[in-house]
C-alpha positions as CSV (number, residue, x, y, z in Angstrom):
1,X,106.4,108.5,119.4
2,X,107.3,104.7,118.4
3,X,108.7,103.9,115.2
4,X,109.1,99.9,113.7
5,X,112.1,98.6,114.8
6,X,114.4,97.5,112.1
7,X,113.8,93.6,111.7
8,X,110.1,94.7,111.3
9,X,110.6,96.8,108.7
10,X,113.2,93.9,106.8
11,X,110.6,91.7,107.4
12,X,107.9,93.6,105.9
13,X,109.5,94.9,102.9
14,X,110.8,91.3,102.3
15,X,107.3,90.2,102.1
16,X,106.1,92.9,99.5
17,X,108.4,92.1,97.6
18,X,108.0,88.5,97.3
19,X,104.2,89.5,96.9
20,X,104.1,92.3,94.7
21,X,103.1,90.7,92.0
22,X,100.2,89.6,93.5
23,X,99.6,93.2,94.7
24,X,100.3,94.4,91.2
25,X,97.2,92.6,89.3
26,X,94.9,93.7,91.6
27,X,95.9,97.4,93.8
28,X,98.6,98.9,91.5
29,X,98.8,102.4,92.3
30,X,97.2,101.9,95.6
31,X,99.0,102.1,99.1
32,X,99.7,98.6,101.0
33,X,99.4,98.1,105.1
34,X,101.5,95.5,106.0
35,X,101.9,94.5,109.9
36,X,104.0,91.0,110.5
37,X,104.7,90.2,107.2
38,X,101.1,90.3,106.4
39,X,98.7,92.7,104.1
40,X,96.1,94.3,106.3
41,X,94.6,96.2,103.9
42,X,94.8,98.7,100.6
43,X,94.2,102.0,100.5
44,X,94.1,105.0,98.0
45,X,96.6,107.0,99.1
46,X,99.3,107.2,101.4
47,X,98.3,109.2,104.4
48,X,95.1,106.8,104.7
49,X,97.2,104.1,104.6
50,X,99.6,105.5,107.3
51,X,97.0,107.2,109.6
52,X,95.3,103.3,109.5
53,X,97.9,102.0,110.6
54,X,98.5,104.4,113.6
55,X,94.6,103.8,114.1
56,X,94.8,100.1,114.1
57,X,98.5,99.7,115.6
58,X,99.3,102.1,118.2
59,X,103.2,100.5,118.9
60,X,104.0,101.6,115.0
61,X,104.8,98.3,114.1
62,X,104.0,98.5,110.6
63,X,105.0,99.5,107.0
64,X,103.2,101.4,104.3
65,X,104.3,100.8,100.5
66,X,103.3,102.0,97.1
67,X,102.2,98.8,94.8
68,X,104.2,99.9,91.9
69,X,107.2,98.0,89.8
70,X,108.6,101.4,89.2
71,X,111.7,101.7,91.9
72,X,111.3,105.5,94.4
73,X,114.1,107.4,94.4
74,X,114.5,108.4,97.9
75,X,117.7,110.7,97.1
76,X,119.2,111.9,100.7
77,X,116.3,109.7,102.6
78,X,117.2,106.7,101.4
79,X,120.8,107.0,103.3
80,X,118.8,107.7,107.0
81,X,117.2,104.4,106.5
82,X,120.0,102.7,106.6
C-alpha cells in the first residue's frame, strides 16, 4: 500500500485551510477530497470520501478532511504524523 508523501499532505492541508471558509458556507459537516491542493469533491462521510479517493487515485496521493472550525483532537495520533 502507498501512502501521500509528506509535502503532499503540507500542501493539502495548507490549502484547506486557507479555503475553509469557503468550504464552511457551503459543506460544513461534510468530508473534503483534496488531491494537489485542489477540492475534488465533498462527500457525507468519511469512508466515502476516503474509499473515493482510492477509487479515483490509486498512488494515495490525496487528503481527506472534515469541514469543521472546531480543531480534532488526535491525542497519541497526532504525534505519528509528525
Amino acid at each position: 500500500m502507498l501512502h501521500a508523501d509528506k509535502s503532499e499532505l503540507e500542501s493539502n492541508f495548507d490549502f484547506f485551510r486557507r479555503n475553509l471558509s469557503r468550504f464552511l458556507r457551503t459543506h460544513n459537516g461534510s468530508y473534503v477530497l483534496i488531491r494537489h491542493a485542489n477540492d475534488i469533491a465533498f462527500y457525507d462521510n468519511v469512508g466515502e470520501a476516503y474509499r473515493a479517493g482510492l477509487d479515483q487515485f490509486p498512488d494515495e496521493q490525496f487528503s481527506v478532511q472534515r469541514v469543521s472550525d472546531e480543531p480534532i483532537e488526535l491525542g497519541h495520533m497526532s504525534f505519528a504524523l509528525d
